[in-house]
Each structure stands twice: as structure tokens, then as C-alpha cells.
C-alpha positions as CSV (number, residue, x, y, z in Angstrom):
1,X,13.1,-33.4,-6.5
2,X,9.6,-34.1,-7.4
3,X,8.9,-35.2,-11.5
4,X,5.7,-33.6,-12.7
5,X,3.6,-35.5,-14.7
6,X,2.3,-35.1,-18.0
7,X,-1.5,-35.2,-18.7
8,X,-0.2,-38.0,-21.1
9,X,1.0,-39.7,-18.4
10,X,-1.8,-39.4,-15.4
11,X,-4.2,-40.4,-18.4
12,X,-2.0,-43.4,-18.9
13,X,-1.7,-44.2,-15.5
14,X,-5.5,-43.1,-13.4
15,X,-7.4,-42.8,-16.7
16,X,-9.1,-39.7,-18.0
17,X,-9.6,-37.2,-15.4
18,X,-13.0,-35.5,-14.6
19,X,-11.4,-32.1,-14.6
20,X,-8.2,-30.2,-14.7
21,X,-7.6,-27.3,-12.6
22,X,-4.7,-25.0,-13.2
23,X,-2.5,-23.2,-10.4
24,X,-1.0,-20.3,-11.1
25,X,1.1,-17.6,-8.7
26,X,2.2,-14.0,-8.9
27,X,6.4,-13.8,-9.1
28,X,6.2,-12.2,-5.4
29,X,4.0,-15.5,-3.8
30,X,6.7,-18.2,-5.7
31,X,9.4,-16.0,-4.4
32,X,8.0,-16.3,-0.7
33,X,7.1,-19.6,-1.1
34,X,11.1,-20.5,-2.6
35,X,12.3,-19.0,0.0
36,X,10.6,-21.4,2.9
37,X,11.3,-24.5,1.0
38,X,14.3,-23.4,0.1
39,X,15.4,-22.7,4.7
40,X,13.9,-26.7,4.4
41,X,16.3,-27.6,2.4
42,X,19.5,-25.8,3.9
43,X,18.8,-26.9,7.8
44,X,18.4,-29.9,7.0
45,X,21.9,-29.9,4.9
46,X,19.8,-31.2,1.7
47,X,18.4,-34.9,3.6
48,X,15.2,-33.5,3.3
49,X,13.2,-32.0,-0.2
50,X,10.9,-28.6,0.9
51,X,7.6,-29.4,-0.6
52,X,4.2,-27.9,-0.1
53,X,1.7,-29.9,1.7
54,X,-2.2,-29.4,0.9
55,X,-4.5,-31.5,1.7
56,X,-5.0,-32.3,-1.8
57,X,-1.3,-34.2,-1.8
58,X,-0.4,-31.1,-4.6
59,X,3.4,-31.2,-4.1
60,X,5.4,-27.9,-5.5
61,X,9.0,-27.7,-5.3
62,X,11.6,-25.3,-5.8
63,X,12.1,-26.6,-9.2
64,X,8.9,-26.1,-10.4
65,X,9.1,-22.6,-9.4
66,X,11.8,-21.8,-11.0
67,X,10.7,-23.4,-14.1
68,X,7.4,-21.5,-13.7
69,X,9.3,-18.3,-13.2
70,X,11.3,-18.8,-16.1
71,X,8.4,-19.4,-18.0
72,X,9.3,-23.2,-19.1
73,X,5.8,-24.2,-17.3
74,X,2.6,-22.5,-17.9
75,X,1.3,-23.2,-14.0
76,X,2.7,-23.4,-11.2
77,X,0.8,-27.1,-10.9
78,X,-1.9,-28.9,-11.6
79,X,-4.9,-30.8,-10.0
80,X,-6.4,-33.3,-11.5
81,X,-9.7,-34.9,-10.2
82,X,-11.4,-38.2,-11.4
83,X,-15.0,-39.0,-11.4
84,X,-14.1,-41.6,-8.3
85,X,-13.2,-38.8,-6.5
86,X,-16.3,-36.7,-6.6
87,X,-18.1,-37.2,-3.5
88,X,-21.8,-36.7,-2.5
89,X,-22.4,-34.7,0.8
90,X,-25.8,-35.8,3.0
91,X,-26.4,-32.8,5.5
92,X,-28.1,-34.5,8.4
């Protein structure tokens, strides 16, 4: 299971981010999405942690979404980006 950081702690550990981006779900999207990494979990007789995957490194995990669901967490997960990662784009 994946721990999910505080703001406290990313600021403690990266610094202060640029900006802070909220994710949030309806109930019938965390459902669907518990369900796949839930069949992760089960076939692979719990050697393996269902996570979500974006290209961003944003990992979500059943726990979260039950959490979320239950209404312990206000998002579903958070993205935080820091001026180092804000890129400038040349169009040739």
C-alpha cells in the first residue's frame, strides 16, 4: 500500500511547490477503477499492489479510494508541480 504524503511533508522534502492540483472522482469512476486494481491484486494472490499509472507517476490505490469514498480524504489525490518542473516548449 502506497502512504500519501502531506503537503507538510512534500514541502519538507522537494520544497514549496509551484502549484497544487486537486483530483477528485464521482463514487461510480472510484468504484470502476477499485474494481481493476482490486482483479490486480487477487490474480496475483496479493505479490503485487494495483496502482494507477499516469504519466505523471500519480499512484492511487485501493486505499485511497476507500478513504476518499468514506469521506476521510477530500481528493482522490494530489499533483504537485515545482517550478523545476515547468518546462519551455520551442515549436520549430
Amino acid at each position: 500500500m502506497s502512504q500519501r504524503m502531506t503537503l507538510n511533508e512534500v514541502i519538507r522534502e522537494y520544497g514549496v511547490p509551484q502549484i497544487k492540483l486537486d483530483i477528485h472522482a464521482k463514487a461510480s469512476e472510484c468504484q470502476k477503477l477499485r474494481e481493476k486494481l482490486m482483479d490486480i491484486v487477487k490474480l496475483s494472490g496479493a505479490n503485487e499492489q494495483g496502482y494507477l499509472d499516469i504519466d505523471c507517476k500519480l499512484y492511487i490505490d485501493v486505499d485511497d479510494i476507500d478513504r476518499y469514498l468514506s469521506g476521510e480524504l477530500d481528493t482522490l489525490g494530489e499533483l504537485y508541480a515545482f517550478p523545476e518542473d515547468i518546462k519551455s516548449y520551442k515549436e520549430d
